[in-house]
C-alpha angles and dihedrals in degrees: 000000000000143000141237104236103194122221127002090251123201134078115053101010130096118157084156136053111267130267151208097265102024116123100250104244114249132240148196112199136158113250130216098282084047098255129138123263118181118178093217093048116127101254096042101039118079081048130103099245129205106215113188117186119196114149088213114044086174101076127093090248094059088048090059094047091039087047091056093051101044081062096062093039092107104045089046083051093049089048088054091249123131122216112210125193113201118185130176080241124109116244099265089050083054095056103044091050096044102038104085090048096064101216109184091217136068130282115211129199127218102158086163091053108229093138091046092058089040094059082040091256090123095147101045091247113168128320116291138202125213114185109192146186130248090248084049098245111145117255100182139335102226119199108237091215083070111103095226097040089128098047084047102053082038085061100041084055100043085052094059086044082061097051089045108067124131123272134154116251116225116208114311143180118266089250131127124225107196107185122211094036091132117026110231075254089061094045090055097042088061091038089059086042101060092047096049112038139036089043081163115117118206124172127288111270141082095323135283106273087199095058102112094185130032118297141180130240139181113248099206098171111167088356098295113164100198109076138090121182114213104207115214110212093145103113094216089045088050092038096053094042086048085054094055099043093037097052096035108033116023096062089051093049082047091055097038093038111018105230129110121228117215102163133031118192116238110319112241133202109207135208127200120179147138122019116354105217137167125055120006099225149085134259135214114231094215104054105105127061093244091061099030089105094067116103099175138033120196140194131199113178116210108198100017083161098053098060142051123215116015103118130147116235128179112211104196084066110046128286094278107155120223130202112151123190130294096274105016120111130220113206124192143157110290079223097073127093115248144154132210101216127225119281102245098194129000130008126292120219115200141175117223129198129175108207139200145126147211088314 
């Protein structure tokens, strides 16, 4: 069974008001001098970024926001973080409504509004504040109204600046940890559904084509006793899963990796929980002819602080042990040998998807 996920999201696109999560859609916009400044560009991207957007940077309002920001510039710029203005001005009105504020940042002008309905600002509304990540997912989204607009996008960054010092990498699998996929709401939202619906057991295997609603199955590989599959078939549940992969991971398998995913098989929210059993080793997800055509394989835990044990670990590359963050996804080649190890105390919840595309 497998589904059409339409479009490859992302960058560019927000028919929707941002989220925490979301990738922050990019730009290239003149600033107040006239130069090019493009988000992506090599000497901005790999950096937490501060995006304000007010339509009139000439108000007294808009003074008073710009002015608080202008007083955290350095700091954001000592902890290798860059603050943008963007304004539905053109670049001399800029210029003439910022200068005598001395910034420090660059002012950027989008007077046809393309940025604004990108962000989902579409109709101007009042200032706004996007913190992101250097990888450009979306922290959090600060109303500028707010009196400590400025402290709070200062901490958020700070705290990146915390998570990113240096260390030397030993050898590693080839696999991609993207943090913020599923918000802890969404977590919670799988977790309940699996509790509460598709309370309907079928036999162990490759799914059942003729379920028409969602369904549970024991998952007995190499003779392991501690797994139950919960089968997604609900369109709202699939369609709302598909969103979240579709707009903050694909576009990031498609820039690490460079393929494009179009289609994912059933969803499945997994359980693991009690004694492990069976065979000590690790599968591939690819071997047989009726799964050849997966190309990536993704978990999401649901609940990673609730449970001991549970890590992936991929053996022809060392006994490295990955649990990544309630919410965040690990993608990898469904080729690679890996083992999901026993959970030593609670019960993990965890989201599967099986990806590929048109090769």
């Amino acid at each position: 069974m497998e589904a059409v996920v339409r479009g490859t999201g992302g960058r560019g696109k927000a028919p929707r008001g941002l989220e925490a999560g979301d990738i922050m859609p990019p730009f290239r916009l003149p600033d107040q001098t006239g130069s090019q400044v493009d988000l992506l560009a090599n000497d901005l991207a790999g950096k937490p970024s501060v995006v304000i957007l007010c339509a009139d940077p000439s108000t007294p309002e808009a003074a008073r926001i710009l002015s608080g920001f202008r007083d955290i510039g350095k700091e954001v710029l000592a902890l290798d973080g860059r603050i943008f203005m963007i304004s539905r001005l053109s670049s001399e009105a800029n210029a003439a409504a910022c200068g005598p504020l001395n910034l420090g940042f660059p002012v950027l002008a989008d007077p046809d509004g393309g940025t604004f309905a990108a962000y989902g600002m579409p109709d101007r509304g009042e200032p706004a504040v996007f913190v992101a990540a250097a990888n450009q997912h979306l922290l959090a989204a600060v109303r500028a109204a707010e009196p400590a607009e400025a402290s709070r996008a200062l901490e958020i960054v700070r705290a990146q600046a915390d998570l990113r010092h240096p260390r030397r990498m030993e050898i590693h699998p080839p696999v991609l940890v993207v943090p913020g996929v599923l918000s802890r709401e969404d977590c919670q939202r799988l977790i309940t559904l699996f509790n509460m619906e598709g309370n309907v057991w079928v036999e162990p295997g490759h799914g059942d084509k003729g379920m028409t609603s969602d369904y549970k199955m024991r998952v007995p590989e190499y003779g392991r006793g501690d797994r139950v599959d919960h089968w997604v078939i609900n369109a709202a549940t699939r369609d709302f899963i598909s969103g979240r992969l579709r707009d903050r991971l694909f576009p990031e398998i498609q820039k690490s990796f460079q393929y494009r995913v179009t289609k994912a098989e059933t969803y499945r929210i997994g359980s693991y929980e009690g004694e492990r059993g069976g065979d000590l080793h690790g599968h591939r997800d690819n071997t047989s002819p009726l799964v050849a055509h997966r190309r990536f394989a993704v978990s999401i835990n649901l609940n990673s602080e609730e449970f001991g044990g549970g890590e992936l670990r991929f053996p022809e590359f060392g006994d490295q042990r990955y649990k990544p963050e309630t919410g965040a996804a690990i993608a990898f080649s469904c080729s690679l040998l890996h083992e999901p190890l026993a959970v030593t105390e609670g019960r993990r919840f965890v989201l599967m998807a099986f990806l590929f595309g048109e090769h």
